[in-house]
N, C-alpha and C positions, 0 to 999 in steps of 0.2 A: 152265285148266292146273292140273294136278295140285299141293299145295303140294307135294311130293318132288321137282317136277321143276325141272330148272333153266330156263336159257334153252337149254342146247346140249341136251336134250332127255334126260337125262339124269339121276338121284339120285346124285352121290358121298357116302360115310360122312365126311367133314372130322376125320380120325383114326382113332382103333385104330391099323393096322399102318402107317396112314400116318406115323405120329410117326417109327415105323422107318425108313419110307424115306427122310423128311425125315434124320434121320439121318446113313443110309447116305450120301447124298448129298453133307451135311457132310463128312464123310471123307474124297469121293470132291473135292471141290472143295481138301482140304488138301492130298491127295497130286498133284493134277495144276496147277492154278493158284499154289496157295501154293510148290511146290515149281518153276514155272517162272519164278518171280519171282526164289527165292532164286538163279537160275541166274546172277545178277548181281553176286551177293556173290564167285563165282568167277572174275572177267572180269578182276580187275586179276591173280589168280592162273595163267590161260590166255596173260595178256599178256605176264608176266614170266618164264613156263616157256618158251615155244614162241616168244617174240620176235616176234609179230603185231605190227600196227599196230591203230588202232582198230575200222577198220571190218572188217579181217577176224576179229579176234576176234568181233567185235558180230553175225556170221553164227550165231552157235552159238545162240543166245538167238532169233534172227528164226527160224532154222529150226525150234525147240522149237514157239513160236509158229506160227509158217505152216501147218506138219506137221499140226498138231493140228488146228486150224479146217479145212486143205484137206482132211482124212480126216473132217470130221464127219460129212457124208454117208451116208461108211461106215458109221460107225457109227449113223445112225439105220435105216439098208440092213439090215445086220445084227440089232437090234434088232425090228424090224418083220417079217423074214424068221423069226426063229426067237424069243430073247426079250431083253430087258436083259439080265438075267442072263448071257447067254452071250458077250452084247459087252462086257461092263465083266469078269466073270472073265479074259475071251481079252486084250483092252488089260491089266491088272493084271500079265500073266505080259510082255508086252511091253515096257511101261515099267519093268518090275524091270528085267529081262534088258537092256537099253539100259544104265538106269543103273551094270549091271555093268561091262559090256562098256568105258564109256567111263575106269571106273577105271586100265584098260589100257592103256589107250589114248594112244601115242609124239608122234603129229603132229595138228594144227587137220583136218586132213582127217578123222583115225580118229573125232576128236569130230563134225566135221558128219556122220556115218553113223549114229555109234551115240547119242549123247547127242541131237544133232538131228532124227534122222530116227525111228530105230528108237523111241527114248523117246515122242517126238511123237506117231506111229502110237497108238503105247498108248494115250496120254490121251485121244487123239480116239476111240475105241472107245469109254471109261469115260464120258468127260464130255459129252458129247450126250445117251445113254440115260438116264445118272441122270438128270440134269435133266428130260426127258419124263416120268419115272415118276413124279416128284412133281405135275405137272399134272394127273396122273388117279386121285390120290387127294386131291386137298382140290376145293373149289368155292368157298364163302362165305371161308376164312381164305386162298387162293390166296395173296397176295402175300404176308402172314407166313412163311407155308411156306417160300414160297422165299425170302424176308429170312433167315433163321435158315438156310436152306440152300448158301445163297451165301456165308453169313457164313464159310463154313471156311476162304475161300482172304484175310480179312481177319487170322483169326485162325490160323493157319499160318503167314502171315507171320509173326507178331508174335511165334509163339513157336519157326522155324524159322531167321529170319534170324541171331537171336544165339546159335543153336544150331549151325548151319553155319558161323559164324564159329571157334567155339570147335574144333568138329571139325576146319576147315584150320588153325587153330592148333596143336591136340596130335597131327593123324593126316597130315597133309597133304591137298590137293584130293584124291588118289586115294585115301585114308581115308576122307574126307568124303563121297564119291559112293559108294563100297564100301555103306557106312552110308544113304545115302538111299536105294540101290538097297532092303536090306532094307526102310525102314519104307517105300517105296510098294507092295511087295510083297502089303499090306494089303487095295491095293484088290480083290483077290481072294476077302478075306473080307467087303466088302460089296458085291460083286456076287451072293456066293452069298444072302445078304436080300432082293435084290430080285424080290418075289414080284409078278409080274400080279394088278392088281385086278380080283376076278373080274364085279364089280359094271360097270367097261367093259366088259371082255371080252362079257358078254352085251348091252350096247347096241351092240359095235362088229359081235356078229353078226345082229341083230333089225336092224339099217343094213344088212348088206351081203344081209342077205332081204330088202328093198325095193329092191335094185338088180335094173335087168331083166337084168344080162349076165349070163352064165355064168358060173360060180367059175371054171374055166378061163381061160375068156377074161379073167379079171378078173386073175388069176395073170399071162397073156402079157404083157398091157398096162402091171401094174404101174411097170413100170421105164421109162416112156413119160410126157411132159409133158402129154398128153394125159388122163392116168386122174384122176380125181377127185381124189385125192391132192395132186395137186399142181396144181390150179387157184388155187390162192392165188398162185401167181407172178401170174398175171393182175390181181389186186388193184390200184386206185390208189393205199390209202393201205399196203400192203404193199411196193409199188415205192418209195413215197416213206421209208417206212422203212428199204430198202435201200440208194435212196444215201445214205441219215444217215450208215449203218453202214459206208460205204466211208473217211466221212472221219473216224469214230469211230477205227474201226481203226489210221486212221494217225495217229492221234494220241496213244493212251491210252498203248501199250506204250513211248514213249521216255523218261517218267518214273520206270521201275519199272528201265529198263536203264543210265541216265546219273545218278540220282540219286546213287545212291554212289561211282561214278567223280568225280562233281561236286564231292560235299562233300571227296574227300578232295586233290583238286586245292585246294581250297579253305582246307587245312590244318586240317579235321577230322582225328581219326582216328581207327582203320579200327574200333574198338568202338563211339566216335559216329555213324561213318558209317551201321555196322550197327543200330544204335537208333534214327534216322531211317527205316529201313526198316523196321522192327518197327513203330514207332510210326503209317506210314504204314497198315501192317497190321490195327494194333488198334483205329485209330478209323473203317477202314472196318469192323468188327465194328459200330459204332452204324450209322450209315449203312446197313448193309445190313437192318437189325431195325427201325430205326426209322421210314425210310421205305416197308419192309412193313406197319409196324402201321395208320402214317399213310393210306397210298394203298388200306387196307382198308374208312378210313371213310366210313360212307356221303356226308358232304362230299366229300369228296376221290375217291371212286373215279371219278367222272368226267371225274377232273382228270387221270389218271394220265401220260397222255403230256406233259401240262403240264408236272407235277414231274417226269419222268424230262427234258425237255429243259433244265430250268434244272438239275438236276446236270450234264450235259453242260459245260454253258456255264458255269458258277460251277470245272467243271474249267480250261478252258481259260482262263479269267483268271489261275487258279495259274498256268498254267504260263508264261503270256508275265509273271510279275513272280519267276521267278526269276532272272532273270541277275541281280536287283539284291538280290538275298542273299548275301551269302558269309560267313558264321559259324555255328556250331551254333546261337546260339539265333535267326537269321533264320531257318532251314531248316528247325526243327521247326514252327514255325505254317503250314509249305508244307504240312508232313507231316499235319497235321493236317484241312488245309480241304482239300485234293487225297484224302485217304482218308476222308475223311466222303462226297463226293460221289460218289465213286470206286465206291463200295462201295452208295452211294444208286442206281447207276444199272444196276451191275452186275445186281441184285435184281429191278430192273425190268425189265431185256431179256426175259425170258420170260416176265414178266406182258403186260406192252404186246403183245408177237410172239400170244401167247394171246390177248387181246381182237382183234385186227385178223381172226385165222384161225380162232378157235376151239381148243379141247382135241381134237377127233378129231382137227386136221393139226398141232397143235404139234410132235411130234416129225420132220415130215418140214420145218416151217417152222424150225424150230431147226438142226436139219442143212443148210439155205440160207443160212441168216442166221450162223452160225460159221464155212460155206464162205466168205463175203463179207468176213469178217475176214483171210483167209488171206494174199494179195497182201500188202495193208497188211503184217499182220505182218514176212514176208517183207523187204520193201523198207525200211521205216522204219527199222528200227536201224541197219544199215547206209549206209544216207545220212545217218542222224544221225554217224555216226562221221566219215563222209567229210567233214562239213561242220566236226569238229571236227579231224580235220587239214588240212584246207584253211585255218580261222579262225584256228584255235589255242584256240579260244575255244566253252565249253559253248550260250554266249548262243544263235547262230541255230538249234541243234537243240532248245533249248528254245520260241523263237519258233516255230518248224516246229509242236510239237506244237501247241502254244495257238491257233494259225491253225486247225490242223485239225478242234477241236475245238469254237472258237467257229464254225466254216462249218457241224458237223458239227447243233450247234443252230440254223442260222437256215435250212437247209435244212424242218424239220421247223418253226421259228415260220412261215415263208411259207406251208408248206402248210397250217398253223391258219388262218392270216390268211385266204387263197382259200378253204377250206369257210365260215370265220364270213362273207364275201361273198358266197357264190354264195346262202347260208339266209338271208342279207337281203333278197337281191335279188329269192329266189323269196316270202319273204313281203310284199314292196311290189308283184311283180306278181300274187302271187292272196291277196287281203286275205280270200276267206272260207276259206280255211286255215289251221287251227289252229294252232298252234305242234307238236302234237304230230305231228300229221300229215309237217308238212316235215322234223322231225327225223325222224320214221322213215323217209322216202322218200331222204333223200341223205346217212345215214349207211349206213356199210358195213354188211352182214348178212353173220353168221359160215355158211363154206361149208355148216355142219349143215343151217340152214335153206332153203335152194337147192340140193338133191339134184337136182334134173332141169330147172335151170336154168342156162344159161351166166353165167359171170361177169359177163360183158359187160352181159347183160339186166335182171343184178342193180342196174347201180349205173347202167342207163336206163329208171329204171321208168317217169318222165315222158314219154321218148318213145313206151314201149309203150303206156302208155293215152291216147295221143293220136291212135291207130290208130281211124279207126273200126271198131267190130266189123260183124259180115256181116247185120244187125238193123238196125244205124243206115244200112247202104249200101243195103239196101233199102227202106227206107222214105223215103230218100233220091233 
């Protein structure tokens, strides 16, 4: 092999305009994630205006969420059909225009349409694409990239939450969202940076000249589970990633929605509350840098699902030991170990999702794997609320989370555990096999390298050469 070339067959530049995008990216994560977090600091504001109860206020925040993850699709649809650029500009004028809209906005309904829905939409255009774009411009510093790129929705928080406070203080909620409407407005101006690397670009079309179908027919098919594209749903350990992320999803979003409702139940107040949040914000900024730089080294890049599953899991311990907090300074050392990991794992999701598929399907596997969050989203706030007017009490929607989050980990250690046994069992029953051998035979191979091979035959190559060939049957 060429040294230029990588494993997915490929030379990326690991810089120039990619710093750009990395960037852009940054930006693209403060105006859509950091700013659906602060949507929380507003909840005791929508409760007291509009006289909700919990859980129907807690609907405005799950549909932000849901919206966004169930439209990610689109927007890798979109993205792939014409370019980033066009889906994160087109989302950018969406989530403005949302945020406007809900300033207006009389009754909880007008907000689930325009803040929930309309806003949502947007993000989900923005925040799928950029993400992709940064995978096909780095190779060797991959997980830095996206550590530093993730890191905006750490550091968004941390410097929007006490921002947002201050704004419902001196403008009211509909001041406050007038005002965020503008600065998400922004993402318009980095989606017009995201330039296609033209360095894919010419592998993804020297790939689709070694395809035998037609451009045509390859066009029809596209949007079919059938095309190439999307054979990674076939994947085992791509499935087994998927339920991770079912119970990921129902898990993460109830700390970022009930935290500040919590501490100020708790007789914080609502400046501590919001500092809690920030601070939640600003030490997933390390977390998100620090376990990119980490899972970059050549120790550790092997490891990377490892450490993405103990961030998981060192989550959900935070969260089943917060009912036994109730003071500001119990609640900052939540803040502290829940946004380091938080932000640890966040960084990873598209690293990990990348090694399992490769960098050609990332952007369509990133648009499934956001989709898979959606439901969760959706349901979890609002059963957390239900369950805090049904208790009275924050304790079981904190358990909720922590359950979901500890399963969300031992899903993904059982499925290490059965690969580390099946590569024992196949090296106790054929002892002249190298070690290197059986790792390459019953680890997954990214779909680059299987162009004209079914999934399926990918991950039974043991069974295929136990076929005798048409040589052995005759001589037999």
């Amino acid at each position: 092999m060429h040294p230029g070339k990588r494993q997915w067959g490929g030379s990326l530049p690991d810089g120039g305009w990619g710093w750009v995008i990395v960037a852009c990216c940054f930006m693209v994560t403060v105006c859509t994630r950091a700013v659906t977090r602060c949507i929380s600091i507003f909840f005791v504001e929508f409760q007291a205006h509009f006289g909700g109860d919990y859980s129907g206020t807690a609907w405005i925040h799950s549909l932000v969420d849901c919206t966004t993850m169930l439209c990610a699709p689109l927007g890798s649809a979109i993205a792939t059909r014409w370019s980033s650029r066009v889906s994160v500009v087109l989302g950018g004028l969406l989530s403005s225009s949302g945020l406007l809209l809900s300033s207006f906005c009389s009754s909880l309904e007008g907000l689930y349409l325009s803040l929930g829905i309309l806003t949502g939409v947007g993000f989900a255009l923005c925040y799928t694409p950029a993400i992709a774009t940064v995978g096909c411009y780095f190779s060797h510093r991959k997980a830095l990239a996206y550590g530093i790129a993730m890191s905006g929705s750490g550091i968004g928080t941390f410097l929007l939450a006490p921002a947002v406070q201050l704004l419902i203080d001196y403008y009211s909620w509909r001041g406050a969202l007038l005002i965020l409407s503008a600065f998400v407005a922004n993402l318009c101006v980095c989606g017009a940076l995201l330039r296609p690397n033209p360095i894919r670009q010419s592998l993804d079309i020297e790939q689709q000249g070694k395809d035998c179908k037609p451009i045509r027919e390859r066009r029809l098919s596209s949007y079919f589970l059938s095309n190439r594209d999307y054979r990674f749903l076939l994947l085992p350990d791509f499935l087994c990633l998927a339920v991770s992320f079912l119970f990921l999803a129902s898990g993460c979003s109830l700390p970022f929605v009930y935290l500040v409702p919590y501490a100020l139940s708790s007789g914080v107040s609502s400046q501590n509350a919001a500092l809690l949040m920030s601070t939640l914000g600003a030490v997933g900024i390390v977390g998100n840098i620090t376990f990119g730089w980490l899972t970059d080294r050549r120790c550790l890049k092997p490891y990377r699902r490892a450490c993405y599953t103990v961030a998981v899991a060192m989550e959900g311990v935070c969260c089943v030991c917060v009912p036994l907090l109730r003071t500001f300074s119990q609640l900052l050392p939540f803040s502290v170990l829940y946004g380091y990991f938080d932000g640890a794992y966040v960084a990873l999701i598209p690293v990990v999702t990348s090694d399992v598929v490769g960098p050609a399907h990332l952007s369509s596997a990133l648009g499934v794997v956001y989709f898979l969050h959606a439901f969760p989203y959706l349901l979890s706030p609002p059963v957390g609320g239900w369950l805090v007017d049904t208790t009275g009490s924050y304790a079981a929607t904190f358990f909720l989370s922590g359950t979901a989050l500890l399963t969300s980990s031992l899903v993904l250690s059982t499925t290490a555990w059965i690969r580390h046994c099946r590569r024992h069992a196949s090296l106790t029953a054929s002892p002249v096999a190298t070690k290197a051998n059986i790792s390459k035979d019953t680890e997954p191979l990214p779909l680059a390298l299987a162009n004209k091979l079914d999934c399926f035959i990918v991950f039974n190559k043991d069974a295929k050469d136990a076929k005798p060939t048409n040589s052995q049957a005759i001589a037999s």
